[in-house]
HTML snippet that shows the backbone in 3Dmol.js (N, CA, C, O; Angstrom):
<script src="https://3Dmol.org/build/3Dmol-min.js"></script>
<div id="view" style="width:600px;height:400px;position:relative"></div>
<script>
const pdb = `
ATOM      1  N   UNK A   1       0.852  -1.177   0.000  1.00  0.00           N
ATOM      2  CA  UNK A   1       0.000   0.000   0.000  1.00  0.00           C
ATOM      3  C   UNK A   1       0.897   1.239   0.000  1.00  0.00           C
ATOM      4  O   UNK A   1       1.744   1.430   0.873  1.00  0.00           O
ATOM      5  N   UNK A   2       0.665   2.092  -1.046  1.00  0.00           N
ATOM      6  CA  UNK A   2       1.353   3.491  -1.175  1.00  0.00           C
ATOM      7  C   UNK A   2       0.553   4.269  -0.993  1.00  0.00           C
ATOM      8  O   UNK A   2      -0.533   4.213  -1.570  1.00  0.00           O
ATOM      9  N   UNK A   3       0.954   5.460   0.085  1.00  0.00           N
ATOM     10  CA  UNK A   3       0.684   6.892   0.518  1.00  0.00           C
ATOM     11  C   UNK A   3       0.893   7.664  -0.459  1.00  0.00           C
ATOM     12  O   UNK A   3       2.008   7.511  -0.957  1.00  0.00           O
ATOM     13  N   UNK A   4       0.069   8.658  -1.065  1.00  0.00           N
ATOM     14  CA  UNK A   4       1.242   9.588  -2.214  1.00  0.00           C
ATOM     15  C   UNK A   4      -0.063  11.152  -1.904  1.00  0.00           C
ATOM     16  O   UNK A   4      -1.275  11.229  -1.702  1.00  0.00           O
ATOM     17  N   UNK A   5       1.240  12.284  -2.046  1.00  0.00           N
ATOM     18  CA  UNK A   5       0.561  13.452  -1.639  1.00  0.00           C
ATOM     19  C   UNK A   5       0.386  13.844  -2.964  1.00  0.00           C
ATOM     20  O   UNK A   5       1.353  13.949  -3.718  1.00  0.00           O
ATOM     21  N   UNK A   6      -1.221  14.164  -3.465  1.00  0.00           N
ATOM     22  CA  UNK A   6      -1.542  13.913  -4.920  1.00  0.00           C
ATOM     23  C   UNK A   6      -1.535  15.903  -4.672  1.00  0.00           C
ATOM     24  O   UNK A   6      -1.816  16.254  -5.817  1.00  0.00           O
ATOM     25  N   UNK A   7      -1.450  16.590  -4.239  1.00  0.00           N
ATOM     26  CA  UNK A   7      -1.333  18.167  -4.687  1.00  0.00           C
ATOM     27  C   UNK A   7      -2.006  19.023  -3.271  1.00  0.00           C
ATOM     28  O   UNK A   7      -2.528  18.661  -2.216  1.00  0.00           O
ATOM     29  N   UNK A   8      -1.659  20.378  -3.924  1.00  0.00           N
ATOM     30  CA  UNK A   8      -2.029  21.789  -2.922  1.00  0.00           C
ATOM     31  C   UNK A   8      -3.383  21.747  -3.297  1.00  0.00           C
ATOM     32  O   UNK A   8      -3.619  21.234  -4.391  1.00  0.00           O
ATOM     33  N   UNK A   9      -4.735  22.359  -2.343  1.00  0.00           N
ATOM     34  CA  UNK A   9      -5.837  22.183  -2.711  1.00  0.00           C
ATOM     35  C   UNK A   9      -6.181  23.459  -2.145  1.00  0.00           C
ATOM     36  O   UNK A   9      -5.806  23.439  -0.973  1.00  0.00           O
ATOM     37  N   UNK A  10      -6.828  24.783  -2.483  1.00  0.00           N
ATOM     38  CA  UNK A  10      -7.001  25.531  -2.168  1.00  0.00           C
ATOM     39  C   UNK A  10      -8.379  26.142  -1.744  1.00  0.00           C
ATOM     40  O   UNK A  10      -9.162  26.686  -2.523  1.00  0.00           O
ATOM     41  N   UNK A  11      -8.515  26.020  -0.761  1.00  0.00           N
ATOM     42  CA  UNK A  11     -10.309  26.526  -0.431  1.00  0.00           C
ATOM     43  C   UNK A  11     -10.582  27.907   0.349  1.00  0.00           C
ATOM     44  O   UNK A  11     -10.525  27.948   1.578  1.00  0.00           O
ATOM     45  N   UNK A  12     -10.795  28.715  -0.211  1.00  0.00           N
ATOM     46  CA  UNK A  12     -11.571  30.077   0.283  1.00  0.00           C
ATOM     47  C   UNK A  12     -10.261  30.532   0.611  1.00  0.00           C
ATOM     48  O   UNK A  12     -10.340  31.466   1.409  1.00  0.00           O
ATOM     49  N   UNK A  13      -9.044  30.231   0.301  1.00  0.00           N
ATOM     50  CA  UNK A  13      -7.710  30.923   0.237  1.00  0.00           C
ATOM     51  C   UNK A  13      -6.872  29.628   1.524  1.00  0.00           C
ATOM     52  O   UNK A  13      -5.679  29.633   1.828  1.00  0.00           O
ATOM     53  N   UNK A  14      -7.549  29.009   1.860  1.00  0.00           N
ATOM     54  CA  UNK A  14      -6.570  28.116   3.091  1.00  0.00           C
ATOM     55  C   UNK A  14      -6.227  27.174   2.112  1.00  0.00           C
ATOM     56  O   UNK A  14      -7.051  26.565   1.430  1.00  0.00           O
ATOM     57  N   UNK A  15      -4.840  27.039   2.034  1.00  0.00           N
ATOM     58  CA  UNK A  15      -4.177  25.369   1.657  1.00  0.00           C
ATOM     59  C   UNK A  15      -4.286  24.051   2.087  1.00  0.00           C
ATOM     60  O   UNK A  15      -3.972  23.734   3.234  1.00  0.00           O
ATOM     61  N   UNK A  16      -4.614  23.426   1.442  1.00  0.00           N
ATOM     62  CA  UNK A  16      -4.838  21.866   2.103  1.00  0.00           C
ATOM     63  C   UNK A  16      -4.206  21.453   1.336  1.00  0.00           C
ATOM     64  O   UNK A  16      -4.052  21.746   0.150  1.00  0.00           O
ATOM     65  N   UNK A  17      -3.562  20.355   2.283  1.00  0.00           N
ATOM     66  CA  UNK A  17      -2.814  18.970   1.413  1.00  0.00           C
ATOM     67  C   UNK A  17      -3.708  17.518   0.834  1.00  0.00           C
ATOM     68  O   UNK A  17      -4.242  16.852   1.720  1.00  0.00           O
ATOM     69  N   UNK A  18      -3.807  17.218  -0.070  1.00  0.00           N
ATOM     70  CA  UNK A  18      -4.630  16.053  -0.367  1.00  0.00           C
ATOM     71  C   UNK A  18      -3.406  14.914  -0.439  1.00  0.00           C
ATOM     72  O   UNK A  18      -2.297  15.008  -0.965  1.00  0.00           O
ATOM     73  N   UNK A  19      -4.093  13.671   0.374  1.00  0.00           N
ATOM     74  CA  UNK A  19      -3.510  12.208   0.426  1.00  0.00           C
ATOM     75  C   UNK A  19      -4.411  11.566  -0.217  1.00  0.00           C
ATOM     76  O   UNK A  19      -5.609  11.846  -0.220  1.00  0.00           O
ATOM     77  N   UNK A  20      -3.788  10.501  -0.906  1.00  0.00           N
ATOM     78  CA  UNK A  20      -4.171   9.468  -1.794  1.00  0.00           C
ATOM     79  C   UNK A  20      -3.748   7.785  -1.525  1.00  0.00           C
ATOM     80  O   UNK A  20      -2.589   7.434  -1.745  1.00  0.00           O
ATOM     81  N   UNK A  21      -4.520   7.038  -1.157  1.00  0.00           N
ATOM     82  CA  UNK A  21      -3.866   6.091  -1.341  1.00  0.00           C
ATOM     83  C   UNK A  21      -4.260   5.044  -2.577  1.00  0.00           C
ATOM     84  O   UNK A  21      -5.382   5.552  -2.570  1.00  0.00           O
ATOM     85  N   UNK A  22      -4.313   4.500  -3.151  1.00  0.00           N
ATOM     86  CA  UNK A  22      -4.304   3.607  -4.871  1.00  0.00           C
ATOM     87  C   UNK A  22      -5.160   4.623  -5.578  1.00  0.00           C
ATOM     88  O   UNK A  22      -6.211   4.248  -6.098  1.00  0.00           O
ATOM     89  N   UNK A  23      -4.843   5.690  -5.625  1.00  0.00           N
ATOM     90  CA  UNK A  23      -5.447   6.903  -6.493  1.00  0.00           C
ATOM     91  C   UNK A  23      -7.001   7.190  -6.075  1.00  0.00           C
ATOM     92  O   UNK A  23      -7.915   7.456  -6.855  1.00  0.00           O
ATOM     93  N   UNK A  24      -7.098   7.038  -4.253  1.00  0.00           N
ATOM     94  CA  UNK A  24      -8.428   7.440  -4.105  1.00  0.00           C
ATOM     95  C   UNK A  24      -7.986   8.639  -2.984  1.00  0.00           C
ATOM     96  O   UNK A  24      -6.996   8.696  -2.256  1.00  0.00           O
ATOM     97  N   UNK A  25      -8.764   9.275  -3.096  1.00  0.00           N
ATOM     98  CA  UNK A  25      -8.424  10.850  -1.578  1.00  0.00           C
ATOM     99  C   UNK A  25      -9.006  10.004  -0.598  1.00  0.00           C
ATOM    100  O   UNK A  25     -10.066   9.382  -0.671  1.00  0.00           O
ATOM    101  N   UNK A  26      -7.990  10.070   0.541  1.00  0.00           N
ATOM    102  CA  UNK A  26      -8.181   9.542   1.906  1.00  0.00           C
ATOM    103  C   UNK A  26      -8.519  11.096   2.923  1.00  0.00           C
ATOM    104  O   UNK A  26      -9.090  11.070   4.013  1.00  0.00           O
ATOM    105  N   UNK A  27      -8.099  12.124   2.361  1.00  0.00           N
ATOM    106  CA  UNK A  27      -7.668  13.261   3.648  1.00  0.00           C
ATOM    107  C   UNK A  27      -7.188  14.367   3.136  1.00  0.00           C
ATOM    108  O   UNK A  27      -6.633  14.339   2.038  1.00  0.00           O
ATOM    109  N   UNK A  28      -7.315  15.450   3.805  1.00  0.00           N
ATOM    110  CA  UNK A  28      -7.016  16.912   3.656  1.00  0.00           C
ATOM    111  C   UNK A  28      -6.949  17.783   4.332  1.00  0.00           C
ATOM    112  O   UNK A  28      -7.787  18.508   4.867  1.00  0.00           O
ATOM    113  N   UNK A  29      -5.341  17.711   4.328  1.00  0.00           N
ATOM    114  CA  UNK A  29      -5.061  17.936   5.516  1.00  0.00           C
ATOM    115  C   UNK A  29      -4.628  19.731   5.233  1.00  0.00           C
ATOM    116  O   UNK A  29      -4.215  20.263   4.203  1.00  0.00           O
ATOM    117  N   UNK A  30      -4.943  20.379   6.697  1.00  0.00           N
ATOM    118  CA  UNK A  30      -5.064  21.828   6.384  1.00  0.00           C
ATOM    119  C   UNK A  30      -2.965  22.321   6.283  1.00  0.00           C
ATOM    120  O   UNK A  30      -2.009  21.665   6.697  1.00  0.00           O
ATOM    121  N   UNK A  31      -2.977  22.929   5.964  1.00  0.00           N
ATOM    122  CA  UNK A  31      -1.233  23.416   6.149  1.00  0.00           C
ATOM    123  C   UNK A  31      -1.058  24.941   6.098  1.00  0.00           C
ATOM    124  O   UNK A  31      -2.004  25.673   5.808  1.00  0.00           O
ATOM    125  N   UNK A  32      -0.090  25.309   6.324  1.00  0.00           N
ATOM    126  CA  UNK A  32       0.159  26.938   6.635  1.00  0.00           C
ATOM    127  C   UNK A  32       0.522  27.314   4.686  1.00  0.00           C
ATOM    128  O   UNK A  32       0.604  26.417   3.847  1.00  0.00           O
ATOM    129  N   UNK A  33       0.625  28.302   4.482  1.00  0.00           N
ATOM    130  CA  UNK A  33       0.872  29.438   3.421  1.00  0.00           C
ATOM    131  C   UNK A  33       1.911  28.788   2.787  1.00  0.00           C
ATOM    132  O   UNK A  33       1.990  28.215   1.700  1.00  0.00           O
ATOM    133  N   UNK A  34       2.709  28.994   3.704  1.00  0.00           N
ATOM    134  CA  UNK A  34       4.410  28.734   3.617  1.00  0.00           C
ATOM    135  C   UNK A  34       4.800  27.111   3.659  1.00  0.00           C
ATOM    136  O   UNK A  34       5.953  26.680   3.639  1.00  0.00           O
ATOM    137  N   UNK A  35       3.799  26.449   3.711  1.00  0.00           N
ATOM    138  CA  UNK A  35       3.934  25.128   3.990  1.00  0.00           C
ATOM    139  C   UNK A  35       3.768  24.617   2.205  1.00  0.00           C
ATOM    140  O   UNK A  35       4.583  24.084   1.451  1.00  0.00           O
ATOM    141  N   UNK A  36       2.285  25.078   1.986  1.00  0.00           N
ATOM    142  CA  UNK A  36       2.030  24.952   0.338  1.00  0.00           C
ATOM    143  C   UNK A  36       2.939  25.736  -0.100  1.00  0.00           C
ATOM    144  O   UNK A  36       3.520  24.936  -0.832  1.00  0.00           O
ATOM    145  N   UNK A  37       3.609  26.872  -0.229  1.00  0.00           N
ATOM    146  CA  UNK A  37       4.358  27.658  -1.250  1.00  0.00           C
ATOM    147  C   UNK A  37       5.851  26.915  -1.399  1.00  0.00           C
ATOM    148  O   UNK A  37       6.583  27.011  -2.385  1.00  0.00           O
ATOM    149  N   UNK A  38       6.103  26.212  -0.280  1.00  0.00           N
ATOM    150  CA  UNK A  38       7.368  25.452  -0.218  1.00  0.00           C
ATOM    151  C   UNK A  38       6.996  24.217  -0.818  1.00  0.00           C
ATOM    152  O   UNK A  38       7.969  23.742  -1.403  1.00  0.00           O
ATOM    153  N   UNK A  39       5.779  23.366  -0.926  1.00  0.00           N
ATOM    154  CA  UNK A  39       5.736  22.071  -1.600  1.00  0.00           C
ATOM    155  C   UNK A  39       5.372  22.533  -3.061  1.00  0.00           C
ATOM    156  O   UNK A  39       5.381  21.666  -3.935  1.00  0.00           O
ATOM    157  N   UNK A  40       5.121  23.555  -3.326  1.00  0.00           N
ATOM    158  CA  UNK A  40       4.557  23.461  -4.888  1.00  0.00           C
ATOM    159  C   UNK A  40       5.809  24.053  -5.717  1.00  0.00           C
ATOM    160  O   UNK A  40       6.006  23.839  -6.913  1.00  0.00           O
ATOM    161  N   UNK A  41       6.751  24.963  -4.730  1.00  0.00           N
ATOM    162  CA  UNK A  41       8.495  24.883  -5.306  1.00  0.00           C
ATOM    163  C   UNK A  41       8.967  23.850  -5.563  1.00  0.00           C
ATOM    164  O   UNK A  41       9.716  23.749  -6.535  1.00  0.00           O
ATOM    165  N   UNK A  42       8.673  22.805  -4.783  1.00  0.00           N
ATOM    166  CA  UNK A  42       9.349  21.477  -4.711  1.00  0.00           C
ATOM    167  C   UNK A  42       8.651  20.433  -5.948  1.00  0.00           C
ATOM    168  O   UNK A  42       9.186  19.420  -6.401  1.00  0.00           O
ATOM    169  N   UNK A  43       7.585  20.885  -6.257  1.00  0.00           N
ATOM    170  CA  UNK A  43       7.314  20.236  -7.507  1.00  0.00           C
ATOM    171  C   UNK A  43       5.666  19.578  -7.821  1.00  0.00           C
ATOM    172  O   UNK A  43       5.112  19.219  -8.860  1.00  0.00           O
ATOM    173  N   UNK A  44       5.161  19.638  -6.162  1.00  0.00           N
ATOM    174  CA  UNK A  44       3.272  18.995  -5.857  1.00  0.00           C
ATOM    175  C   UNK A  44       2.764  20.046  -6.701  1.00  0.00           C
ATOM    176  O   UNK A  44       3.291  21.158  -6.708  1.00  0.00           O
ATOM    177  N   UNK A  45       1.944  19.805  -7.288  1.00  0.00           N
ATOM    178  CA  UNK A  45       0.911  20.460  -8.421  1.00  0.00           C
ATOM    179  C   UNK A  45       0.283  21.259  -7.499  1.00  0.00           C
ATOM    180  O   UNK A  45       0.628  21.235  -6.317  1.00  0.00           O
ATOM    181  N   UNK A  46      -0.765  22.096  -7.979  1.00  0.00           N
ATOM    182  CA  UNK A  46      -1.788  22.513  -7.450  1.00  0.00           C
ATOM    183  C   UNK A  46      -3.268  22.167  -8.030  1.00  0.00           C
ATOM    184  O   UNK A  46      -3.451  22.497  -9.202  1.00  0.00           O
ATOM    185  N   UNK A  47      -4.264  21.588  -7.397  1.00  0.00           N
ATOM    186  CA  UNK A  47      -5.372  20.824  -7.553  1.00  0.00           C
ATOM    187  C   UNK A  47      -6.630  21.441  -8.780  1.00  0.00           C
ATOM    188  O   UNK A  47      -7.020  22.542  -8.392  1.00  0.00           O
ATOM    189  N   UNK A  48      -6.917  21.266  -9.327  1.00  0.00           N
ATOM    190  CA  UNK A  48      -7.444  22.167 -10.529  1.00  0.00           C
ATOM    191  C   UNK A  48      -8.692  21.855 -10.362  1.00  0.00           C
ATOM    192  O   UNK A  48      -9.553  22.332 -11.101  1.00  0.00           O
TER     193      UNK A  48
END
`;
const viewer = $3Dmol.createViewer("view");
viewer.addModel(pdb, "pdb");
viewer.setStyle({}, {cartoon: {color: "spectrum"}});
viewer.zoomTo();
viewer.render();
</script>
């Protein structure tokens, strides 16, 4: 079983992280500004 952080998810301006496990969303998890602006440098998409 693989964990994979499928992207930044943005709601009413708060960042959430979305988890996936066999390509289904398990969770969404809330994160700071600076938390998403540093993972989407690093290469996580942002959720469309």
């Amino acid at each position: 079983m693989f964990i994979f952080v499928r992207c930044v998810l943005f709601v009413n301006g708060q960042p959430f992280l979305v988890v996936s496990v066999a390509g289904i969303e398990i969770a969404r998890l809330e994160i700071s500004l600076q938390v998403a602006l540093t993972l989407i440098a690093l290469g996580i998409p942002i959720c469309s």
